[in-house]
Phi, psi and omega in degrees: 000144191246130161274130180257043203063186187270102172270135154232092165259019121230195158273028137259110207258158176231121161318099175298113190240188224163041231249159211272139166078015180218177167296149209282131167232146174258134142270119169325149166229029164335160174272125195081355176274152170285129177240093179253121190211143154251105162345091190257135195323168159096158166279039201296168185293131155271017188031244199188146160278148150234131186291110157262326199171186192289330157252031182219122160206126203250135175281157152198122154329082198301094162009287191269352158088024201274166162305158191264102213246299187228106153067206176257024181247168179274191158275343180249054149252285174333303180296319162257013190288122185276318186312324189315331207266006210255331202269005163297267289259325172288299196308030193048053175271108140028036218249174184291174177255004168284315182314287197308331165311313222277289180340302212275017212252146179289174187246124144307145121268101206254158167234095168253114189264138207271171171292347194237003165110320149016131174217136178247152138240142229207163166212165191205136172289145198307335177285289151334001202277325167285330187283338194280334178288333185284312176314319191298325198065060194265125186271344191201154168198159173225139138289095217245314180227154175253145175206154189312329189195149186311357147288298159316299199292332191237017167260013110313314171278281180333339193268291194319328195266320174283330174245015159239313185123359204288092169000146171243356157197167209241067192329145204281280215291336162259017165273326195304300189284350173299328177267331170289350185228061201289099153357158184265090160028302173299342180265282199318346189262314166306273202004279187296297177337281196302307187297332189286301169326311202291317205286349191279292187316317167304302152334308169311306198283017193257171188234084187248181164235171145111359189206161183243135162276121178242153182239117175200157180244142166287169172274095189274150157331117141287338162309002176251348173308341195264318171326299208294315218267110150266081156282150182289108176220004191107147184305138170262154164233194149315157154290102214298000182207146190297130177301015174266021216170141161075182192249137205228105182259123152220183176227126166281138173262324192220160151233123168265062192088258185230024179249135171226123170301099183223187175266204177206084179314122150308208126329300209303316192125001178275131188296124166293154189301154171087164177243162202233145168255149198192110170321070165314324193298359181276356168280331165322146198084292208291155173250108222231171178242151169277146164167174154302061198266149159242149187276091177293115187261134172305110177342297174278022155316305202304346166283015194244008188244000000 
């Protein structure tokens, strides 16, 4: 089965599978459920979208079944992938006419803030306006402006990144150490506020059209509290081994975008101590097996307990 990531298409999330000759299936990642895979080396192509509108869109399986050259695509994926052009599209790029339905469809502008204080600014299309923030795994978020269309919205996020400063992604390997060592809910939440108050005051003063400054807070998953929150739950650690390789057990406690807090089950079915943070979204590409697989944690490992 080839994994396509951590969906949050409610509030419930799932591991996105891909298995040869079917339809896409999701595995739950519920508070408490098993995640047993074994892991087969190598990268693979996940093949590429076609945009039809703002909710119609078609997967198509890369034909030849190639390794992952950009990102996770091949190259004559990568090439036919409609999603790639949208991040044009203001600058007068060229686009498809479903891209250009879905583009032109309203818009969000979020400010999000991360566990370790990391702050983004970012957009999700009207359909997406909760989910994209769950994916992101955002510990405090704002909504700062609504705008007509995917244009307006990301000729905004470039103004927000060029006169405040603010970043438009969050390296994966700096949500992680950022969860194993969380900020105090209350700080990481001023946080965000003061970043949300700067892009607002900004967005007012302009003598642009086509948008609204709005003040709203996301909702966050509860299933990401226990993650997000540095509560005495016990020491956390790293996920002591890498998703490229091998057999892997874990029981999820919490999720945060695609991170997860989890135990590390023994032989017996009993958690070995401590709770482990631990990237899922690093399975993407890979192709893995369901099964009893347990997770070895590397000897030297062994002074962390």
């Amino acid at each position: 089965m080839l994994v396509h990531g951590v969906v949050w298409d409610s509030s419930s999330p799932a591991l996105r599978v891909f298995p040869p000759d079917a339809e896409f299936t999701d595995i739950a990642l519920a508070q408490g459920s098993s995640l047993g895979l074994r892991v087969i080396p190598g990268l693979w192509c996940l093949g590429h979208t076609k945009v039809h509108g703002p909710g119609d869109r078609t997967h198509v399986p890369c034909r030849s079944g190639s390794m992952a050259e950009r990102g996770k695509q091949c190259g004559t994926c990568f090439a036919r992938d409609d999603s790639r052009l949208m991040h044009d599209f203001h600058r007068g790029g060229s686009v498809p006419t479903g891209l250009r339905a879905y583009l032109m469809q309203p818009h969000w502008l979020y400010v999000a803030t991360f566990a370790n204080g990391a702050t983004k600014i970012g957009t999700a299309s009207a359909q997406r306006k909760w989910n994209r923030l769950a994916e992101q795994g955002a510990v405090h978020a704002s909504y700062v402006a609504h705008a007509e269309d995917g244009r307006i919205v990301r000729v905004l996020e470039d103004l927000v990144t060029r006169e405040l400063g603010l970043v438009q992604q969050v390296r994966s390997a700096s949500k992680v150490a950022g969860l194993v060592e969380p900020r105090a809910a209350v700080e990481l939440s001023a946080v965000n506020r003061q970043h949300a108050t700067r892009v607002r005051e900004l967005l007012g003063g302009l003598a642009m059209t086509g948008y609204s400054v709005v003040e709203e807070e996301w909702d966050r998953p509860a299933l990401a509290d226990r993650l997000c929150d540095a509560a005495d739950d016990g020491r956390r650690h790293q996920y002591p081994v890498t998703f490229d390789a091998g057999g892997h057990g874990l029981r999820v406690h919490s999720l945060s975008g695609a991170i997860a807090l989890a135990g590390l089950p023994d032989a017996s079915g009993a958690e070995v101590e401590g709770s482990f943070v631990a990237d899922l979204g690093a399975l993407k590409g890979r192709k893995i097996e369901f099964g009893p697989h347990l997770t070895e944690i590397p000897a030297l490992q062994d002074s962390l307990f």
